[in-house]
C-alpha positions in Angstrom: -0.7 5.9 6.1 -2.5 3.1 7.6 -1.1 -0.6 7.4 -2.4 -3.7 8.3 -0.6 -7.1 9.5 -1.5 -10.4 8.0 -0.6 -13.7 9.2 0.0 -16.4 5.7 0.8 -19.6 6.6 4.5 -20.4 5.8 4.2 -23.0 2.7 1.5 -20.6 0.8 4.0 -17.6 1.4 7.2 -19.7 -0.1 4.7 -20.7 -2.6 3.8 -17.2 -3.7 7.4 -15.9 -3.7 7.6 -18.6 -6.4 5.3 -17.4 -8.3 6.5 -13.6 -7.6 9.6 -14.5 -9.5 8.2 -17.1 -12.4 6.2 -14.2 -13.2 9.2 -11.4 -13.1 11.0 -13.9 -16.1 7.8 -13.3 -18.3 7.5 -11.4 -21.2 4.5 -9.4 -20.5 6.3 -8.5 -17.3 9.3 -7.0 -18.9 7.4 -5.2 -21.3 4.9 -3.7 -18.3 8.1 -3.0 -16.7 9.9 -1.1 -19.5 6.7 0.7 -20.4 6.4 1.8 -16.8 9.8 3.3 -16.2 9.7 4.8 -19.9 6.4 6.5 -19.7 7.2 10.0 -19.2 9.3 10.5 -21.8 7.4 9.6 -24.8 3.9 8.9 -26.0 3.3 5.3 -26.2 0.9 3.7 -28.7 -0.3 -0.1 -28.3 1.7 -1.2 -31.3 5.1 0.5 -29.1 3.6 -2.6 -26.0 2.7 -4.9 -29.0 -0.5 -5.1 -28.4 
């Protein structure tokens, strides 16, 4: 596995871990999240996301 080092400047990488966890208290999140650890045991249909 190949990984790379990037330099971010400091107020852009507080920034983003804002945004990181503004998005984890979202809806769409949770239901991404609880589709994903879900998935293997059953058959989901877009009406089961609410889509």
């Amino acid at each position: 596995m190949n990984t790379e080092t990037i330099t971010v400047p400091k107020d852009e990488y507080f920034q983003l871990i804002a945004e990181v966890e503004t998005l984890r208290r979202t809806d769409l999140y949770r239901k991404l999240l609880h589709f994903t650890e879900h998935i293997q045991k059953k058959k989901f249909t877009r009406a089961d996301l609410g889509f």
